[in-house]
N, C-alpha and C positions, 0 to 999 in steps of 0.2 A: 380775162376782161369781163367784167361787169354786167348784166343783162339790163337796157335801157325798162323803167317803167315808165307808165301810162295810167292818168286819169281820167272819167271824163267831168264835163266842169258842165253843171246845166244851165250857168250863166251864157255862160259862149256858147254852147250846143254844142263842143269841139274835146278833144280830146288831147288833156294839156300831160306834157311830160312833167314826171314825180320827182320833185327836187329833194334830195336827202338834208335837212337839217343836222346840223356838228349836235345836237346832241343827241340825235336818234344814233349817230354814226358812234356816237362812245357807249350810248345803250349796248348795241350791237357787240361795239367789240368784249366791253365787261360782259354780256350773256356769255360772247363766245371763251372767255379768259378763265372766267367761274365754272363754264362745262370740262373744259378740256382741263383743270386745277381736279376735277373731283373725277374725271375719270384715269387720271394721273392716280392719283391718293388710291383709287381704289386696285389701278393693275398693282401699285407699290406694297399694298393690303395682302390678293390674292396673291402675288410673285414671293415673298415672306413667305404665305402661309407651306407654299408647295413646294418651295425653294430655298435652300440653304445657301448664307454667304460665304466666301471664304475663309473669313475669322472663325462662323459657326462648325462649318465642316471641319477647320483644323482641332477645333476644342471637343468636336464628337470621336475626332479620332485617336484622339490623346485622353478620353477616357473611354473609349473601349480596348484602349492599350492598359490602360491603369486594371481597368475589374479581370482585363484577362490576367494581369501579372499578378492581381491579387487574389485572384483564383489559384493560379499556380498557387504561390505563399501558401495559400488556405492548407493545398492538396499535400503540400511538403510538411507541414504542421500536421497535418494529420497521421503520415508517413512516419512521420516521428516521433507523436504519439503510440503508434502501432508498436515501433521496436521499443520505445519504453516502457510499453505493456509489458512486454515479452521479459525486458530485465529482470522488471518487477516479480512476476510472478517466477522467473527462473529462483531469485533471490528467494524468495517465501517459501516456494514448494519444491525448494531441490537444495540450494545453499544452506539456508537456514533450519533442515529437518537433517543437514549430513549433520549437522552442527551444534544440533538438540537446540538452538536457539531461539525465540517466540519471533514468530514476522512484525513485520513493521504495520502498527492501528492504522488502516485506511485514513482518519482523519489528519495522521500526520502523514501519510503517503500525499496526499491532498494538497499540504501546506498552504492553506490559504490564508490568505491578506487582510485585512480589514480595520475600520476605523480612519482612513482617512479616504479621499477624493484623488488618485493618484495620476486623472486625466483630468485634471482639472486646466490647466494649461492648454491643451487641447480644445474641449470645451469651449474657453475662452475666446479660442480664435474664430470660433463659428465658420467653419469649414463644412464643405459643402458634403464633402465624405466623413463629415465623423462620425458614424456609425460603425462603416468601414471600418477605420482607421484604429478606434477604440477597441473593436471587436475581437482586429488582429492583434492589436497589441498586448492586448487581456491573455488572450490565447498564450504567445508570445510568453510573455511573464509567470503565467501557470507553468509552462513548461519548465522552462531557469529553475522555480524553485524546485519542482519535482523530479529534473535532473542533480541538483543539490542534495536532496534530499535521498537519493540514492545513491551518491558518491557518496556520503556520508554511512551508509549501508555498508556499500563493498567495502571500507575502510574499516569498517567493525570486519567483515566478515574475514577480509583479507587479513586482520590480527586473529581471527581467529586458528585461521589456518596455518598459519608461522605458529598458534599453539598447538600443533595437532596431536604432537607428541605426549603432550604435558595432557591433554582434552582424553587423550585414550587412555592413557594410565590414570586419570583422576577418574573414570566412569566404573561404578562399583558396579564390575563384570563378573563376579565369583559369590559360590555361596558362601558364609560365614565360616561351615564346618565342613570339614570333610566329608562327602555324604557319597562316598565310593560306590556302593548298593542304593544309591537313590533310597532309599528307605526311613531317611532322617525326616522328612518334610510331614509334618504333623496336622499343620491348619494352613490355608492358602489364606489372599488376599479377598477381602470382601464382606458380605454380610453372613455371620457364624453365630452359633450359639456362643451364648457367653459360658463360660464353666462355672461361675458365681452366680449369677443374676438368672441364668435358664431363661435367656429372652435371648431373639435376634439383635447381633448389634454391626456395626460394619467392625470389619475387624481391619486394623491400617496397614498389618504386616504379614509377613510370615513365621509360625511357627517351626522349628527344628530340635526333634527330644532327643535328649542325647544324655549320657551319664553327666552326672555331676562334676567338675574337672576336665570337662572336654576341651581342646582348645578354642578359643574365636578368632579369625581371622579379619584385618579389615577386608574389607572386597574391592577398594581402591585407594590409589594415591590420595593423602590430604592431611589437613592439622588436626587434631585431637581439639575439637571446639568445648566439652564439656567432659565432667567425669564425675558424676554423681550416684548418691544413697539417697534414699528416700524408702520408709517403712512399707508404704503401701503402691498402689501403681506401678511403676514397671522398676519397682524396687534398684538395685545396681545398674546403672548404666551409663552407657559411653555414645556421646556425639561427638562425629567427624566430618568437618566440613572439603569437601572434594576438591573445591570452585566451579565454576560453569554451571550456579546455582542445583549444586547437587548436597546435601547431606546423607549420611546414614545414622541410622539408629541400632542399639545394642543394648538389650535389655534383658534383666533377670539374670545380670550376673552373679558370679560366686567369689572371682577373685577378677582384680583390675592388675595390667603390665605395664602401663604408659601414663602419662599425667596430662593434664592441659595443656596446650599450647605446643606438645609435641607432634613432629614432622611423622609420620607412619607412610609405607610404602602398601601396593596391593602384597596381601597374604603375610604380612607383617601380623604375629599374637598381640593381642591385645587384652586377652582376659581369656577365660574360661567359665561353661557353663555351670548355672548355679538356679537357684529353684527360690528369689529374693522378690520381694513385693507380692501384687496380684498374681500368684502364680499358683496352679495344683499340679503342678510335676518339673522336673528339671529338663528345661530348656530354653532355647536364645530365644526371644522374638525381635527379629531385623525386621526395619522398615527404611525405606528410603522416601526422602522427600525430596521433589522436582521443584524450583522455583518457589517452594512457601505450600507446595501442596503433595500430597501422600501420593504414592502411585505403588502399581503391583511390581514388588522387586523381581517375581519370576522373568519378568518381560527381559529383564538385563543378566541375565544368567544366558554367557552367551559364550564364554570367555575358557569357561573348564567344564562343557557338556558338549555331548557329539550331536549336528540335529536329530537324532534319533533321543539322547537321553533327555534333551531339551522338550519333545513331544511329551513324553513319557511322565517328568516332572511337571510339565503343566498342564497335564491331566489330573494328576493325582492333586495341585494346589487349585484345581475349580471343582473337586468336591467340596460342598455343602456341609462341613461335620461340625464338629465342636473344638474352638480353639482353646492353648490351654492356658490363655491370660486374657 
């Protein structure tokens, strides 16, 4: 109930009751409608700011579900990266050196993508996680191709093992000549006096003096790729291509046994020594080339030397002396 008011009135000298007027009474109530409207707005303000609805709590908890399971994802991708490290390098530095084969150029390990927008789609959709999303999937995709790209590996290397047979008999394992007394081996691999020019030169092969007539031998499985004369430079001689990017060279012959394009087995004659081109005495100078480049043929003399004569021979082919082509 209402509390009666009181005026006084100094007409009358009396004190007249305070009649409310209809529109002080709607003043009133609009002050009161308009207070209790913004003290409304305002707890609806702070209650927001401190308090989550239940649409918001459900959608907080359906993405801190999403970043934990994309965390996993992260942590599994990474997991497997780890062991495709491990292929890789098993593949490089254990498969491919049984194999004598060159590893796989990082940048094709890599296999990367480019020239187009391949999240574009994505993108498009203006998703609230696409960074996320892009990130993993990027990931994702690196992955596919560089597991590809290593099954494409094992698939080489795996034929090469089904040739293994054919890979060991094509590897020119023996010397050229019979050299029973180690005593044949003249000039080793590297840089020697020239016996013409009296200057250092790198020398590509190995020398072996031996009489005139001596037998040669190939020193592995392969086809007879070349069989030439030539007055000067390494005058008579025989290339044979092995496969498994391997040739050999046979030079300063005296007489040739085989012709082009023929099949030769290891320790197959194929000519005898002779003293033809650049040469100042009679003997073979064998050189083998790896892949398109020269390499020290002592290193593959493995095949008809004990490791002891194997020491022994590649001591006496890292003196420094003068080779005799």
């Amino acid at each position: 109930m209402s509390r009666i008011k009181y005026y006084y009135d100094p007409k009358t000298c009396k004190y007249e009751r305070y009649q409310r007027s209809k529109w002080d009474t709607l003043l009133n109530s609009l002050g009161f409608l308009s207070l209790a409207s913004v003290l409304a707005i305002v707890f609806i303000i702070v209650f927001n700011l401190y308090f989550d609805s239940p649409k918001e709590l459900m959608l907080k908890r359906e993405n801190k579900e999403l970043k934990l399971y994309y965390s996993l994802m992260e942590e599994e991708v990474g997991k497997m990266n780890e062991m495709l490290a491990d292929l890789q390098s098993r593949d490089d530095n254990l498969y491919r050196i049984i194999f004598e084969s060159e590893p796989i150029a990082p940048e094709i390990r890599m296999a990367g993508v480019g020239g187009t927008d391949k999240y574009k789609e994505i993108r498009e959709k203006g998703l609230n996680q696409e960074k996320l999303i892009i990130s993993l999937n990027s990931k994702i995709d690196a992955l596919k191709r560089q597991m590809y790209v290593q099954s494409v590996s094992y698939d080489e290397v795996t034929e090469l093992a089904l040739r293994k047979e054919e890979y060991w008999s094509s590897i020119p394992a023996i010397q050229p000549v019979l050299n029973e007394n180690l005593n044949l081996l003249a000039s080793g691999y590297g840089m020697r006096l020239h016996p013409i020019l009296k200057v250092r030169k790198m020398h590509s092969g190995v020398d072996f003096a031996a009489p005139k007539g001596t037998p040669i031998y190939a020193t592995g499985d392969g086809i007879v790729k070349s069989v030439t004369t030539v007055f000067g430079g390494y005058g008579k001689h025989i290339e044979i291509d092995h496969g498994f990017g391997f040739v050999t060279r046979y030079a300063h012959m005296n007489d040739f046994m085989v012709r082009k394009g023929q099949k030769v087995k290891r320790g197959d004659q194929i000519g005898t020594v002779g003293n033809t081109g650049s040469s100042t005495a009679p003997h073979v100078h064998y050189e083998v080339i790896k892949d398109n480049k020269f390499v020290n043929p002592v290193q593959y003399f493995f095949q008809d030397l004990t490791p002891e004569e194997f020491d022994k021979i590649l001591e006496l082919a890292s003196k420094e002396n003068q080779s005799l082509s």
